[in-house]
N, C-alpha and C positions, 0 to 999 in steps of 0.2 A: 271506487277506483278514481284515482286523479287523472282528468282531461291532457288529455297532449297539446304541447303548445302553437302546435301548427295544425292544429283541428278547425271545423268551418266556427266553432262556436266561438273561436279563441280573435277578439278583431284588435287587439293590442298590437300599436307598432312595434317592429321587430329591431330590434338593436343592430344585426349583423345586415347590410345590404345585401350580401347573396340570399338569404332565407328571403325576405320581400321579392326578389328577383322571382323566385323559383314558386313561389305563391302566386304571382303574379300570372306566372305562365298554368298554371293547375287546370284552365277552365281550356288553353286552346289546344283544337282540335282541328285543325287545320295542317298542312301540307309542311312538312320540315324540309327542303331542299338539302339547309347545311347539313344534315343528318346522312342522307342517300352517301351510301359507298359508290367509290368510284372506282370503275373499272369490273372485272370479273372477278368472280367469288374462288376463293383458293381454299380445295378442299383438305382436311385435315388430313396430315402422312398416316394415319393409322386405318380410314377406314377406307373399306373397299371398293373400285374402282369401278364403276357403270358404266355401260356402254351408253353413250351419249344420244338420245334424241329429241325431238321435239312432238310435244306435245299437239296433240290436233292431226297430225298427218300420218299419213299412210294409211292403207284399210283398215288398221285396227285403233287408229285415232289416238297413239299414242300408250297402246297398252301391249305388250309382249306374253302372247298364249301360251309360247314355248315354252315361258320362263315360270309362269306366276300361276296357269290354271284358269279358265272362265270361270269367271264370279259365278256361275250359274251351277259348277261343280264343288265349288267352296261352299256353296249353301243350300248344296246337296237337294235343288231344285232340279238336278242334268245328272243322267248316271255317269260316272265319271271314266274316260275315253268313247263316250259316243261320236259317230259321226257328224260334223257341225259345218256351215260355211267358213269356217276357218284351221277344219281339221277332216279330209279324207279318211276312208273306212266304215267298214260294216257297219251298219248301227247296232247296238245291244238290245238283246231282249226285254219290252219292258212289261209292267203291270201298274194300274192304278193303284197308288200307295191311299189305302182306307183315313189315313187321318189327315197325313198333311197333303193330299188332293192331287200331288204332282209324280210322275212318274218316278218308277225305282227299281232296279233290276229284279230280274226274276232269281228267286231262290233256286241256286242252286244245288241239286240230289245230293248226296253222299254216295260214296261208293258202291257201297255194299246195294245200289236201288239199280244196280242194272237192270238190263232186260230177262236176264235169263235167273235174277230172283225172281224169289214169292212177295219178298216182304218188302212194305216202307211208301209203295205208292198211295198217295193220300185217296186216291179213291177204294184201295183195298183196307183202311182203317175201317174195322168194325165202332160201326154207331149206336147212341145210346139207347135205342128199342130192343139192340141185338140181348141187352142186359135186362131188359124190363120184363122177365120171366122168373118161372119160378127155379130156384137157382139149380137145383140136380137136371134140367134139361140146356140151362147154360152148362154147367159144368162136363154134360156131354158133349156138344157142340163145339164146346174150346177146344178139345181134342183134334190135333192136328193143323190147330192156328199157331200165328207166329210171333212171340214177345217181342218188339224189339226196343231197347234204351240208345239213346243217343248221345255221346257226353262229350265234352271238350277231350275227351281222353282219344275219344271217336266212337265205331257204335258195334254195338255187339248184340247178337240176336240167339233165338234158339226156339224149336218146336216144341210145343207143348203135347206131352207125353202122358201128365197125370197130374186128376184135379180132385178134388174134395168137396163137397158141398155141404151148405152151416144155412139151418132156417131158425128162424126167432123160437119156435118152440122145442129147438134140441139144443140139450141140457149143458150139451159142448161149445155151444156157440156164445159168441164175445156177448149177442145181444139180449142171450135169456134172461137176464134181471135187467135190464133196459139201460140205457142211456146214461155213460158216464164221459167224463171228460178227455179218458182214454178210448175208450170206443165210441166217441161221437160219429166220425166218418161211414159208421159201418152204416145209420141212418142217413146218411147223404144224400142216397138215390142211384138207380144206375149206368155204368160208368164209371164211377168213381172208383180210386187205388185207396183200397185201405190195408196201411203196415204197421207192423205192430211189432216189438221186439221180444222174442222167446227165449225165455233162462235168464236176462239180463244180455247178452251175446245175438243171438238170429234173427234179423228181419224179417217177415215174412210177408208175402205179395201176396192182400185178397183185392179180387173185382166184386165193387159192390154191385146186389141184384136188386128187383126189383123197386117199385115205388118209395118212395122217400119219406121214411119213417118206419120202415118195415123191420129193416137189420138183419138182411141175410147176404148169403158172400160163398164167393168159389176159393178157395186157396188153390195156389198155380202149386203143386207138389212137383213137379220134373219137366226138363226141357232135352232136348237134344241139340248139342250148339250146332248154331248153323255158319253165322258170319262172326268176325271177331274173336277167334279163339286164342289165339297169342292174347288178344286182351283179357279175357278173363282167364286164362293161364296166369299171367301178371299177377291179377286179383287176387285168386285164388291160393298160386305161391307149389301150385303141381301140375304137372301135367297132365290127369285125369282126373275123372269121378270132377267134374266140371260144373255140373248142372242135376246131379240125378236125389235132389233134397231141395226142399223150402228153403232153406236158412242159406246154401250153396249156390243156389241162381241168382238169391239179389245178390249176393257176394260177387259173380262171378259177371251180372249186369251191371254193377255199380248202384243200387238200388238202396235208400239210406231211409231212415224214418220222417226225412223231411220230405218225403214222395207222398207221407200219408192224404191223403186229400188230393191229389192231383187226378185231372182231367183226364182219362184215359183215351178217352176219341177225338184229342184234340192238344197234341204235346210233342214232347220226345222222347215219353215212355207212352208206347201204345200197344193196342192188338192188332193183327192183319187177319184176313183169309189166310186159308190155307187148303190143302187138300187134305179129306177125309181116310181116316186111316183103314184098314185093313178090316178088324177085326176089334170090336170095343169092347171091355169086360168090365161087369160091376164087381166090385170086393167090401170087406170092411175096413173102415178110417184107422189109422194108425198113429200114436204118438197123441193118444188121447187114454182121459181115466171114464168119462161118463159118455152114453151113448155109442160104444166102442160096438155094440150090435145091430146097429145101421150102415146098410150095404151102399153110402153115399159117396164111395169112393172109384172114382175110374179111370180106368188107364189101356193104354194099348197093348193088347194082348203080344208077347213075344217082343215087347222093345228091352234094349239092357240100360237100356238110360232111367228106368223110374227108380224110385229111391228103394223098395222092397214089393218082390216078387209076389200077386198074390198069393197065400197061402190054401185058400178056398175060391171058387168064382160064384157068387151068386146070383149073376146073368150073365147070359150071352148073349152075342148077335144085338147090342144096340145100336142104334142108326141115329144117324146125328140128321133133327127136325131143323135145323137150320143153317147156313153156314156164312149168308153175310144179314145187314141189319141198312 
């Protein structure tokens, strides 16, 4: 590339006396009086008009609260409208924020966690020992807990009415020939939402059991909607028969196969307590071809909400061994 001719390399006198002029001056850095405007600065007719003040004075040194926001709320270091020396009122509820160290408003409930529900209070989220059993005494115990999902849609819940239970050594179960890349989740540990899709069409909601490697699981068979029903109405596209099938509650929760894996005691698809129901009946599994003569199915005796009426009851009178975790 060819050098410029008024580069530092370049010491050839210059023909034109303004270019030597203008060279000349390159190094000074000192104070240009002739330069300085004189008088006041006249601002452009197009942009907009500021209220006029000086900088340094007043309590706020020159900064307007009203208008702009405390820097401390832009950088969402200050929950924004707390009470401050420059701003009267309540203060906001706060909590230490776990990562960036400085305070942050408390989460806000959703609706549906009033006082006079069951569901949603984070201390009534069932925890991950409540699963670490063997799965037909989870599967009893879920009875009469409470699904609930939470979605930008808003949140929709429903009691759990009837459930299924699947151990690694029946013949119906995802995990009897072990571990594929479609039923990885069901080894996860328990806790854990393992869904899966049925016919190519129905999601379906298991809570993984026990220890992790094991591969057993409750499928959630029927709910009774509690909160949210206009919303899964929507979903669903009827106004009944809401929740009383597998494939019809994730529908009707908003429950998709990208739930597979998720963290069940600790999200916004979770399980609650609940109250123990009435009267608990074992039957056999249904919407299966092997092991269809194991009675690992159970449901609450006289609800209309399960998806099919036992036909036989192979127990009565079961008691649910636990109810929180």
């Amino acid at each position: 590339m060819l050098e410029s001719a008024d580069s530092e390399g370049d010491t050839r006198p210059h023909r034109d006396p303004r270019i030597r002029q203008a060279c000349a001056r390159r190094q000074d850095r000192c104070a240009r009086p002739h330069r300085r405007r004189q008088g006041p600065w006249t601002p452009h007719p197009g942009l907009r008009g500021r209220v006029a003040r000086s900088a340094g004075s007043g309590p706020d040194r020159g900064h307007d609260p009203a208008r702009h926001g405390r820097g401390r709320e832009r950088g969402q270091r200050a929950v924004a409208g707390a009470a401050g020396p420059d701003r009267a009122g309540k203060a906001a509820p706060q909590i230490l924020d776990p990562l960036g160290g400085g305070p942050r408003p408390r989460r806000a409930l959703p609706p549906h966690h009033g006082p006079d529900r069951r569901a949603g209070l984070l201390t009534d989220v069932l925890g991950r020992s409540f699963y670490d059993r063997d799965p037909r005494q989870v599967a009893v115990d879920l009875l009469g807990c409470v699904l609930t999902h939470e979605t930008s849609e808003g949140a929709a819940s429903g009691l759990i009415v009837e459930t299924e239970a699947y151990r690694p050594e029946d013949p119906a179960c995802h995990a009897y020939k072990g571990p594929t890349m479609r039923n990885r989740n069901i080894f996860a540990g328990p806790g854990v939402a393992y869904v899966y899709v049925s016919y190519g069409i129905h999601h379906l909601l298991n809570v993984v059991c026990e220890e992790e490697g094991v591969g057993s699981a409750v499928l959630i068979r029927a709910l009774r909607p509690l909160d949210g029903v206009e919303l899964m109405q929507a979903r669903r596209g009827r106004p009944k028969d809401l929740c009383n099938g597998p494939g019809r509650l994730t529908q009707a929760l908003g429950v998709h196969i990208y739930h597979d894996g998720q963290d069940l005691t600790n999200g916004s698809l979770n399980l609650a307590h609940g109250e123990e129901p009435e009267e608990i009946v074992a039957t056999t599994r249904i919407g299966i071809t092997r092991g269809v003569e194991l009675p690992w199915r159970y449901l609450t005796l006289g609800e209309k909400d399960v998806s099919v009426p036992p036909k036989t009851i192979s127990e009565r009178g079961l008691r649910r061994e636990r109810s929180r975790a």
